[in-house]
N, C-alpha and C positions, 0 to 999 in steps of 0.2 A: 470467536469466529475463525473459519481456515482461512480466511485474507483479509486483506485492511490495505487502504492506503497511506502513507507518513500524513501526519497531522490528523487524522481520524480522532474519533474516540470510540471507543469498543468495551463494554462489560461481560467480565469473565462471570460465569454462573457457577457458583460452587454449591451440587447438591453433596451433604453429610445424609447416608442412610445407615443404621444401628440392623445388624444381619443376626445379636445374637449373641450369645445365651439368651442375656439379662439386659436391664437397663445400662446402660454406657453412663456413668456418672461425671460431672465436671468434665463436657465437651470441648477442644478447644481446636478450631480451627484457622492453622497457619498457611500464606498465601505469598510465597517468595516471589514478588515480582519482578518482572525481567529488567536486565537492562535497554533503556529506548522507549521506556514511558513515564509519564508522570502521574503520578494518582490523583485522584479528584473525588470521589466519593465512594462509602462502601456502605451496606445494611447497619442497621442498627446496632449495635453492642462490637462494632469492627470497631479496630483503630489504628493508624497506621506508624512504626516505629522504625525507621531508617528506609527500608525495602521491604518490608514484611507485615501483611495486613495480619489481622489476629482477631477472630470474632471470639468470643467466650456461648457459646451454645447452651450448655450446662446439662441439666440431665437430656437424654435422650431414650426413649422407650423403648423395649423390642421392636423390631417393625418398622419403626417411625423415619422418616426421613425430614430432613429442611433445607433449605437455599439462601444462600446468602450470596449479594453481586458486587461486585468490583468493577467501579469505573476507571477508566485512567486514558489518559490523549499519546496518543503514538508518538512522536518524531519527526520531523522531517528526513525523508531518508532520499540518499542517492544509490538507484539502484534497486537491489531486490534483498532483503533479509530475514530471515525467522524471529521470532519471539518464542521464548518457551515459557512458560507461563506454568507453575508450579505450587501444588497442595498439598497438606499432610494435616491428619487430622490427629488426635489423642486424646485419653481420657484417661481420669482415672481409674476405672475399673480394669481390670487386666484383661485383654484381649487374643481369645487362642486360635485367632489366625490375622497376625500384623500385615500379611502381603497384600490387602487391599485397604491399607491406610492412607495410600499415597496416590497422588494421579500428577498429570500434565499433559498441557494442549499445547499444542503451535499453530502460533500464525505466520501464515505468509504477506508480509509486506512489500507492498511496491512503492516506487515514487508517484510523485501526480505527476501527469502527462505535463507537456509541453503545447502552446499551439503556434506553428511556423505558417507563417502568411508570405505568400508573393505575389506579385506580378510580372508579368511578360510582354514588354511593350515593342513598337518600333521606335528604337532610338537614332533620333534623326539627327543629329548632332553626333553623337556616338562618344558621348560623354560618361554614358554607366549611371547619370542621371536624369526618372524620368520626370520632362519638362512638360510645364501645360503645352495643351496641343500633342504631346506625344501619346498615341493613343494605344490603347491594351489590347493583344493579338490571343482570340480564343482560340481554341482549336489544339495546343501545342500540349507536346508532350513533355513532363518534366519528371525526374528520377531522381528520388533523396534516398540516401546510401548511409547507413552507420550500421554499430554494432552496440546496442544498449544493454544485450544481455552479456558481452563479453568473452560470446565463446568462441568467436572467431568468424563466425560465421555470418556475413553480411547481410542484415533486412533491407530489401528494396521496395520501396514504396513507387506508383505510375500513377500518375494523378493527369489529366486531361486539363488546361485550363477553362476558365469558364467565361462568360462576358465579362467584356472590360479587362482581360487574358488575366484573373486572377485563380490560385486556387492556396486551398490549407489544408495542412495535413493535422492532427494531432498523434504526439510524439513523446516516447516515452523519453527520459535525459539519456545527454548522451551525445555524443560529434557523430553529427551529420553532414554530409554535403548535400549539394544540390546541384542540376546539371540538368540542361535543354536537352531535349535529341534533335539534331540536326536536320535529320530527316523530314521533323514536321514541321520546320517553320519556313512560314512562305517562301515562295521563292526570289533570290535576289539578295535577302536579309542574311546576316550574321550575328552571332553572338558580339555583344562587346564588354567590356571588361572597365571600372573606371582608372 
């Protein structure tokens, strides 16, 4: 697949087609897995040896094509990374054009999001913690600030609170702040801090 999330699991499709002269004899296809997954199952006559799935195919016919799939579980990743995922086929009949023996896909993986929960209360004590009886102010504006893809360039999220002054954002990883606007919260009130 072009994307995936870490901890996924995703199966590579490997079709083998025979373009020609003759029969392809003693098929063998090899399947260098990337680093960032684990394997977990493959078609029938695969086997899996260090990094390397290996199906034995065996003759193949003019013409003829076949699929063999590759399962394996992603990673937990932080961030965003590729997978390349890599095949090569051979046989032994001699082949007079090797430059379509080989292929590779990438996927793009992400992390799993995050989910950030707040409230926005009147703190009547002004302790930074909220106490029964202090109750949740909707209406307010609130502004969470990171940079999860790293390029420098800050995503702002504006989220409105909702009744009971809560709201959530989901969030890919990553340092985020969080920050009232002053503006909208009733009048008289302050932020406070514990």
């Amino acid at each position: 697949p072009a994307t995936a999330t870490g901890g996924d699991t995703i199966t590579y499709q490997l079709t083998v087609s025979n373009a020609g002269p003759s029969t392809a004899r003693d098929v063998v296809l090899s399947d260098q897995l990337p680093p960032g997954v684990t394997y977990l199952d493959a078609s029938s006559g695969c086997a899996l040896a260090a990094t390397v799935v290996t199906c034995d195919i065996g003759d193949l016919a003019l013409g003829a094509s076949v699929t063999r799939d590759v399962s394996v579980r992603i990673a937990d990743v932080v961030g965003a990374t590729t997978l390349s995922n890599s095949a090569q086929v051979s046989a032994a009949t001699p082949d007079p054009d090797p430059s379509d023996n080989g292929a590779s896909a990438d996927t793009l993986v992400s992390a799993d999001a995050g989910t950030l929960v707040g409230v926005v209360w009147n703190d009547a004590d002004r302790d930074g913690v909220q106490d029964p009886g202090e109750v949740g102010i909707a209406g307010v504006t609130v502004r969470i600030t990171g940079d999860p893809d790293g390029d420098g360039a800050p995503t702002v999220i504006t989220l409105v609170t909702g009744p009971g002054g809560t709201f959530r954002a989901d969030l890919p990883p990553g340092r985020w702040t969080v920050a009232v606007d002053q503006a909208t919260v009733p009048f008289g009130m302050a932020a406070t801090t514990p």
